[in-house]
Structures are given as structure tokens and as C-alpha cells.
C-alpha positions in Angstrom: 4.1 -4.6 12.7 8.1 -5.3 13.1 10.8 -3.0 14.4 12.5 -1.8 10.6 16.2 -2.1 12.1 15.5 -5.9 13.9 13.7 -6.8 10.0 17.0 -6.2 8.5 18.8 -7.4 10.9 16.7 -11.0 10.5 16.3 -10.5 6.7 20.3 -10.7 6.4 20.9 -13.2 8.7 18.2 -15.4 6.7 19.9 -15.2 3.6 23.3 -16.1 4.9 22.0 -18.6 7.0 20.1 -20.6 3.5 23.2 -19.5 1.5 21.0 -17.6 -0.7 22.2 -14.5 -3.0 22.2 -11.1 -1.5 18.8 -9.7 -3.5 17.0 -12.7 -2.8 13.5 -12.1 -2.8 11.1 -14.6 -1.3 7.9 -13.4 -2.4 7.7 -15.1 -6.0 7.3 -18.6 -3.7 5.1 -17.3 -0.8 3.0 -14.8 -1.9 0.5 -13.3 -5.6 -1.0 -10.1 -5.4 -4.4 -9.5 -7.0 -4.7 -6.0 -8.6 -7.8 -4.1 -8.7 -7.2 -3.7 -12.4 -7.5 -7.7 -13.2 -4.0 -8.0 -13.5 -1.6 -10.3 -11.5 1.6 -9.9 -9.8 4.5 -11.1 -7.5 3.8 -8.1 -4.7 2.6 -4.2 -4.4 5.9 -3.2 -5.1 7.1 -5.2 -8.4 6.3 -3.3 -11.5 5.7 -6.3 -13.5 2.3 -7.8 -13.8 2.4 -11.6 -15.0 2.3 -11.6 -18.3 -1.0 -12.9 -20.1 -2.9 -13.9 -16.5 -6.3 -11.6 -16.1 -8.0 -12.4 -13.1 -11.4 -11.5 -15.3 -10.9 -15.2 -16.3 -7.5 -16.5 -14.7 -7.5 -17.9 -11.2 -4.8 -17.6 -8.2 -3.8 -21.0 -9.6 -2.8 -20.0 -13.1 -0.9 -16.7 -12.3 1.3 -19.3 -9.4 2.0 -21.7 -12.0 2.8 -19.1 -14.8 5.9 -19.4 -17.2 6.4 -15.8 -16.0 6.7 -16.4 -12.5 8.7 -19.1 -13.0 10.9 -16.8 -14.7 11.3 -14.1 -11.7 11.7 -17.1 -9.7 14.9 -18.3 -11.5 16.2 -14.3 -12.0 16.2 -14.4 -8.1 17.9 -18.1 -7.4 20.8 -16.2 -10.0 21.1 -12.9 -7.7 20.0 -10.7 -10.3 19.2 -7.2 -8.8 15.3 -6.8 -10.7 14.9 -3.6 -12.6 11.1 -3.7 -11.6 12.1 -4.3 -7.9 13.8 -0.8 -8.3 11.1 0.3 -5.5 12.5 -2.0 -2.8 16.4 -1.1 -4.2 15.6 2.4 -3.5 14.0 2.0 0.1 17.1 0.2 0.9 19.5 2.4 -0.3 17.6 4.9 2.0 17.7 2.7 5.5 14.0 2.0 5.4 13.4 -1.9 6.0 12.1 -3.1 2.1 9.2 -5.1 1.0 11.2 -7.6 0.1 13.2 -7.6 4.0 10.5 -7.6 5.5 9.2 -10.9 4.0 12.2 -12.5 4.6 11.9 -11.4 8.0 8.3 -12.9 8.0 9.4 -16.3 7.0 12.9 -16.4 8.2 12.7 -20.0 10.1 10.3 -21.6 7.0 12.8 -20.4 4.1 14.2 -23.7 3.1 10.5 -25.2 3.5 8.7 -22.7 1.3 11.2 -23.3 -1.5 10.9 -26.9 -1.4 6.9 -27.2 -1.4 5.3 -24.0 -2.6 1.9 -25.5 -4.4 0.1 -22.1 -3.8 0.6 -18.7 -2.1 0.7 -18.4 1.5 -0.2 -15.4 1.5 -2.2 -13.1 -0.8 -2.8 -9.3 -1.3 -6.6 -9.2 -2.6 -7.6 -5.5 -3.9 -10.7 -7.3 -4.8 -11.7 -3.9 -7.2 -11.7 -0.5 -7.3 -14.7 0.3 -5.2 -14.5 3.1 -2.8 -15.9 6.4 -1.2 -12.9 8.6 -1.5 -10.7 10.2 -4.1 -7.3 10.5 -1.6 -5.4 13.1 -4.0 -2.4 10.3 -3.9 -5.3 7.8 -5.7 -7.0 7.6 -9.0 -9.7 5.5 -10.7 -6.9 2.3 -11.0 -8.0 2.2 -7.7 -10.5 4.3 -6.6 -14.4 4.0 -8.3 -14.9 8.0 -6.6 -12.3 9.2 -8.6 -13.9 8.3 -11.8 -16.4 10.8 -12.7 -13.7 13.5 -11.9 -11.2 12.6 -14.3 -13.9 12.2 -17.0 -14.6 15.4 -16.3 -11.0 16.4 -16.4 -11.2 14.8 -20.1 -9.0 12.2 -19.0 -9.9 8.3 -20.8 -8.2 5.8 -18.3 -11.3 5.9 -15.7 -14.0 3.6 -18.4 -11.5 1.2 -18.4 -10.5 1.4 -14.6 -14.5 0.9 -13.9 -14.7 -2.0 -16.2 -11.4 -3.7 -14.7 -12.7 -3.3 -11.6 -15.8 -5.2 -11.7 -13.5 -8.2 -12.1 -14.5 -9.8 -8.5 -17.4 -9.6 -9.4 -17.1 -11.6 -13.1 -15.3 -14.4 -12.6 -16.6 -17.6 -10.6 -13.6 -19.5 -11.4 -11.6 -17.2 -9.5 -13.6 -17.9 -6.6 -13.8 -21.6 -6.5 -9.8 -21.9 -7.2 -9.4 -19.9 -4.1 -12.3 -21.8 -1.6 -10.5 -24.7 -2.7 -7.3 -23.6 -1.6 -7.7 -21.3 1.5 -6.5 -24.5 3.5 -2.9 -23.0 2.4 -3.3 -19.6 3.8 -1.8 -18.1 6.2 -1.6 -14.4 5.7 -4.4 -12.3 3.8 -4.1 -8.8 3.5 -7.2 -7.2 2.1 -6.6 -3.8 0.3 -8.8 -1.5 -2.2 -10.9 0.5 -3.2 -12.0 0.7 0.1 -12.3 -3.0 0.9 -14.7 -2.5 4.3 -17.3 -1.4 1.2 -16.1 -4.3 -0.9 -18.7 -7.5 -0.3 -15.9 -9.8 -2.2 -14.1 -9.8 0.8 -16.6 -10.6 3.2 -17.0 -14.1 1.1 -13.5 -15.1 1.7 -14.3 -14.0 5.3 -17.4 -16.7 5.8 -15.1 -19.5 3.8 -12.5 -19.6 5.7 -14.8 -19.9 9.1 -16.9 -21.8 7.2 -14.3 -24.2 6.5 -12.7 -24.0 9.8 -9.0 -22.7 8.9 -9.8 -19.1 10.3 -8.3 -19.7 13.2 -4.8 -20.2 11.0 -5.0 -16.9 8.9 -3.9 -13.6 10.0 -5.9 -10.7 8.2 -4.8 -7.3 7.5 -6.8 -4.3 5.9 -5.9 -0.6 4.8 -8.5 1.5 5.2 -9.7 5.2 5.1 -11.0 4.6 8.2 -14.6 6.5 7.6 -16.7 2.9 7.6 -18.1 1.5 11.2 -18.8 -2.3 10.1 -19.7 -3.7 13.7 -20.8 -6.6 12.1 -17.2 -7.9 11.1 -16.3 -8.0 14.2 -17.8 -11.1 15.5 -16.2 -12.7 12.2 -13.0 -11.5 13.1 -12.9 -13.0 16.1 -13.1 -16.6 14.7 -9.0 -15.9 13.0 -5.6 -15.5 14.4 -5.2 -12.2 14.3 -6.9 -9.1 12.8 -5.6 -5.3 11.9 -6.6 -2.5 10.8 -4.1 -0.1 9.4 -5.8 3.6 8.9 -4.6 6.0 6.4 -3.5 8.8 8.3 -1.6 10.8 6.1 -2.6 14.4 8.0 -4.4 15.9 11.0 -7.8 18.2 10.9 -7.9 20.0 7.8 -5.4 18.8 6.4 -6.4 15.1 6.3 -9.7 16.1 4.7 -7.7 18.1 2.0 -5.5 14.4 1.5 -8.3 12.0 2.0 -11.4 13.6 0.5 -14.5 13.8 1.4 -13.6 12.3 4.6 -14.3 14.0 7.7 -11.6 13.7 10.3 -13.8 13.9 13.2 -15.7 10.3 11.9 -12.5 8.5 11.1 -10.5 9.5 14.8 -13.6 8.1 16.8 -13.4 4.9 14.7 -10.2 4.7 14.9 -10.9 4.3 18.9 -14.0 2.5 18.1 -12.4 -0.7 16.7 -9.4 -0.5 19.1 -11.3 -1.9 21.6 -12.0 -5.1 19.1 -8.8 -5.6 17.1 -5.2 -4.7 16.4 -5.0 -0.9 14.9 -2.3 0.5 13.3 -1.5 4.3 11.7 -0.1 4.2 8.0 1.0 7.5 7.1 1.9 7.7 3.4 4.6 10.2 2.6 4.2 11.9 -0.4 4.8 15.3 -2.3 1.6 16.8 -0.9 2.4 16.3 2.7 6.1 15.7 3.5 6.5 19.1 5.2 4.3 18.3 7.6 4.6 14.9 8.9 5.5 15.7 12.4 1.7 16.7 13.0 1.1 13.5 12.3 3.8 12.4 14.9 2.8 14.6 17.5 -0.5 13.5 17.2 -0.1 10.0 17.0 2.0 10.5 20.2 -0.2 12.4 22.7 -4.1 11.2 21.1 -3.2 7.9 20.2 0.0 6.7 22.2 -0.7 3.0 22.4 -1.2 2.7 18.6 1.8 2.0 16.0 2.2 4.5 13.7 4.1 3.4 10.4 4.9 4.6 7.2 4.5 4.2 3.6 5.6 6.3 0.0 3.7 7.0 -2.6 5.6 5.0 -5.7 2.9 5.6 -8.8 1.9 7.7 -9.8 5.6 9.3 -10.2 4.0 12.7 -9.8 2.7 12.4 -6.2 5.8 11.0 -5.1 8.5 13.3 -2.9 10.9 11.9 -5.6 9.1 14.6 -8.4 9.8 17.4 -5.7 12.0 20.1 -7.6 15.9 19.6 -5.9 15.7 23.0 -4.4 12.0 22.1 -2.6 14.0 18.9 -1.3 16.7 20.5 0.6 14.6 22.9 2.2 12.2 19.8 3.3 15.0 18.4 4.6 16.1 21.2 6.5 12.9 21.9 8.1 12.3 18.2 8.9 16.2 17.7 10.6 15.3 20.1 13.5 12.1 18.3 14.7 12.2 15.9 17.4 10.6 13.1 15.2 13.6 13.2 12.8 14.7 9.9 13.5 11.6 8.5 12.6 11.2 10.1 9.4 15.1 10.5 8.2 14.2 7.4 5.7 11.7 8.8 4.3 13.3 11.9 3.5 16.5 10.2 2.1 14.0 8.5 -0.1 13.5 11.9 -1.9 16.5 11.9 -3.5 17.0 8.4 -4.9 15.8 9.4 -7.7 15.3 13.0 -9.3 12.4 13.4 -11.8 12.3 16.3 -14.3 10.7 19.5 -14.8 7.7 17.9 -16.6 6.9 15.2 -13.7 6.3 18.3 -11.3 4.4 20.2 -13.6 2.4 17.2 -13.6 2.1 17.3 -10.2 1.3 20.8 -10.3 -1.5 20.7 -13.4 -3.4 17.9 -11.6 -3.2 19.2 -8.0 -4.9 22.4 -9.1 -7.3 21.1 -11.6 -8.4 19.1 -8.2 -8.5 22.3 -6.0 -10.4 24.2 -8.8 -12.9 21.1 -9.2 -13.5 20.3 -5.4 -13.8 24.3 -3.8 -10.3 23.3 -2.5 -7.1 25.4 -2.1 -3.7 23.9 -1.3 -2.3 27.0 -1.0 -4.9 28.0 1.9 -3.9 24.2 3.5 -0.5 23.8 3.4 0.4 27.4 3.4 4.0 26.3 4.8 4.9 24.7 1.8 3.1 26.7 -0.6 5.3 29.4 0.2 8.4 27.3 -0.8 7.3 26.3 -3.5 5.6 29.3 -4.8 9.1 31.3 -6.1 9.8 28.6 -8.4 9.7 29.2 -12.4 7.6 26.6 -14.3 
């Protein structure tokens, strides 16, 4: 990963250097992201999927040669300031280094190139379905096949459909010889979920790209929850560039087993250690309304049981009522006042800031509120008994 202040640093330079608009985005000619749901888009952070491409039928091919995409390429060549690029907006306007920055940052010396000859992605973001063995209280079925039965049992409708969509990877072999016949173009595949270390899709683009000897051109990255040992990978991984591993770490003990349930946090520290010895790790610690008070634990424990791992961080976007942005005002002043006095502030001053770029209303947190204990009533689970801290603040509040 990249220092955040040297990424927008770079990013900057890069787009004065190509004369290029000030919210130039490069994604829409570098890189397509494949959705667990089917759906296409430019990155994680857009919130616009390509209009008419399902990945059920469509291939990498047809989503990169869209009308659509054509379309966000042209909005970007004009300057215009995306409305479904709001997320990367709002991380600027809060000092953290973008998406979009740090892609420029990524390709800084190859700008000019890319734009010229872009005949398929460089990179790709393959959440090759929904298959997983948690239900993270920031997740759902869109992305999470544990989550399912749960919310059908809440009486919610969305997790049939998020099952079927899911099984995508699994349905279309056009998809899959679009992509073997275009790996040759890679250089950057970041493998997401689900839980993609349970996800056998992956593994296929794993043995094509060795099997057709461009391995050792491609960089691979995974997020993972960090509870499967796959020692079996590791002798693949050895034939690419370079491999990481970034573990969601969102909470230490307790609480991480609270966050990233049914996950034992015993299991995931010792593989955490386990495939340091083999490949590049990394902590991603996803700030959201459940644990913001508490991310220094997470600090101090990255610093004194894992020093010589990076610890970086993340926000929850979607759903709007897990994010620190649905936070009652009130609950964010006093989160900001506890966090200011703690040694790690520098690191996480960003993150807080991004609580306040936007304020959601009363009925976002009472969202937040009706689905958190529905969990704790379903599971045997008590936030209040967890993150008793925080409880407390929030507890005087009328809703």
C-alpha cells in the first residue's frame, strides 16, 4: 500500500503534468469491476452499474466497450464532478487519499499510454459471488451467502435474489473464455467477496494465468476475513509478481467476533502470522458506526502484536445505515472528542472528518438501530454488553 499524503501529492502532479481536468478520473480506461450481484461497474466506489451489462450473460468485453462507459469516459475528459463519484468527493473533502487518487497515483508515468490504447481493463476487481462463512454486521446477502437465511428469517425479500445473482460465476462460460483470452492484458487483479479464499472461481483465473505464463506480470490482491488456512495457494502464488493479503480487522478479542461473526479471533491472528511468512499482509480496518469509538484498540494492537504489518483503513459507504455518516450529530462530536486525545489521532483524523460530510436523518439511524438489535436478539448477542463505551452515549438519545 502507498503513503495517503505522497498519493495526493503524485495524483495532482499527474493531472497537471497530462493537462487533464481537476476530477479526472482514470479508472473508466484502466480498470471494470465485477459485482457479486451480476452487475458491472467502473470501480467499488461508483454508484452506477453499466447500464444493461449482466455478467449472467455479458462478458468483461462487453461491459469495456459499453455505450455507458463510453459515456463516464467523455463526462470525465469534460471535468464534470460525477454525482455517483460522490464517495471519492467526500473522502477528499475529508484529507483521506480517494479511490480515484490513488489510481492516478498507480498509473501516474502510463497516463497518456492508457488513454491512447485501452482495448481492455488492466486491472479488474472480481467479487466472483457472494459465497462466504460470515455475516460481518457491516455485510448482507449482496454479498454475503451466510447472511441469507437470517434476513429471510427477519422477513426481509432481497436475500432469494442475492443467492440467485450470486451464482453468476458459476453460469456463464462466456464470461470465462472472454477473460482466458484476455488475461495477457492484466496487470493488477484484486480478488474480493463473499469470502473469495472459499470461492473456487478464483482459483481458475489463478491456474490460467500460470498456465499461460503471464503470472509473473500480475499483481494479486485479496480481502479476506482471515479465518481460511489455504496452504495450497501458496505455491501458486509464488509463480506472480506480487501477492497480498489484506485481513479485515475491524476490532480486537470480543469485539471482532461481535463485527465479524462467527469468526473466532484466536484462528484469524495466528493466520494472520501464518501467511506472513509466505506473502505480503496487510490490516484493513473498516470504520463504521458500530466501531468508530474504538479504533485505537485496533491501533494499539496493530502496533505492539503486529508491528511489521501495514494497517490501513476503509469506511463503510452502503448500506447508508452502518456508516459513521448515520451517527446522530450529538454521538459525532462526542466520537470526535474522545478519539482527539488518543495518540493515534493522526491516523484516524480522516476518518472522523468523514462523519460529517454528510448528515443522514432520524430514520437512517433508526435503521441502524432496528437492524443492529434484530441481529443481537437473533445471534445471543448484545452490543450493549460489547461496546459498553458507546452504548452509554448513545443510550440517552430519544428515538
Amino acid at each position: 500500500m502507498w503513503n495517503p499524503e505522497e498519493v495526493k501529492r503524485i495524483a495532482s502532479k499527474t493531472l497537471e503534468r497530462n493537462n487533464l481536468p481537476e476530477h479526472f478520473c482514470i479508472i473508466p480506461w484502466s480498470g471494470i469491476e465485477a459485482r457479486t450481484d451480476s452487475k458491472a461497474c467502473v470501480c467499488c466506489v461508483m454508484q452506477e452499474p453499466l447500464d444493461g451489462i449482466n455478467l449472467a450473460t455479458d462478458s468483461i468485453t462487453d461491459a469495456w466497450n459499453s455505450d455507458h462507459l463510453k459515456e463516464i469516459r467523455e463526462s470525465f475528459m469534460r471535468g464534470e464532478q460525477r454525482k455517483s463519484c460522490s464517495n471519492c468527493w467526500h473522502e477528499e473533502k475529508s484529507g483521506i487519499a480517494s479511490k480515484r487518487q490513488m489510481e492516478l497515483f498507480r498509473y501516474h508515468d502510463k497516463i497518456q499510454d492508457i488513454l491512447s490504447s485501452h482495448e481492455y481493463p488492466l486491472y479488474l476487481d472480481l467479487k466472483l459471488g457472494n459465497i462466504c462463512n460470515s455475516k460481518c454486521r457491516i455485510c448482507d446477502s449482496f454479498a454475503s451467502s451466510k447472511w441469507a437465511q437470517e434476513q429471510i428469517d427477519h422477513g426481509y425479500h432481497a436475500p432469494k435474489k442475492h443467492l440467485e445473482n450470486g451464482r453468476w460465476p458459476r453460469a456463464n462460460e462466456n464470461f470465462w473464455s472472454d477473460l482466458e483470452n484476455h488475461v495477457h492484458n492484466l496487470a493488477n487483479i484484486e480478488f474480493f467477496g463473499g469470502e473469495p479464499l472459499m470461492i473456487k472461481e478464483h482459483e481458475r483465473v489463478l491456474h490460467k494465468c500460470v498456465e499461460l505464463g503471464v503470472a509473473k506480470d500480475i499483481t494479486i490482491s485479496y480481502n479476506t476475513n482471515g479465518t481460511i488456512w489455504k496452504p495450497e495457494l501458496i505455491e501458486v502464488w509464488k509463480e506472480f509478481k506480487h501477492v497480498q493479503l489484506l485481513f479485515s480487522i475491524d476490532g480486537i478479542g470480543e469485539r471482532f467476533e461481535y463485527l465479524r461473526h462467527p469468526a473466532k479471533w484466536t484462528e484469524v491472528e495466528q493466520n494472520i502470522h501464518r501467511y506472513k511468512e509466505h506473502v505480503n499482509v496487510g490490516i484493513f480496518c473498516t470504520v463504521s458506526a458500530f466501531n468508530v469509538w474504538y479504533i485505537p484498540e485496533v491501533c494499539d494492537w496493530a502496533e505492539t502484536c503486529a508491528p511489521d504489518i501495514e494497517l490501513h483503513f476503509n469506511k463503510v459507504f452502503a448500506p447508508d445505515y452502518y456508516s459513521t455518516k448515520c451517527l446522530p450529530e450529538s454521538v459525532k462530536h462526542r466520537v470526535k472528542h474522545h478519539l482527539e486525545g488518543n495518540k493515534h489521532y493522526s491516523k484516524i483524523q480522516p476518518w472522523v472528518e468523514f462523519m460529517f460530510t454528510e448528515q443522514h436523518g432520524d430514520d437512517v439511524w433508526k435503521e441502524h438501530l432496528k437492524r443492529r438489535n434484530q441481529s443481537d436478539e437473533y445471534r445471543g448477542e448484545s452490543f450493549s454488553n460489547t461496546f459498553p463505551e458507546f452504548y452509554e452515549i448513545q443510550r440517552g438519545l430519544n428515538f
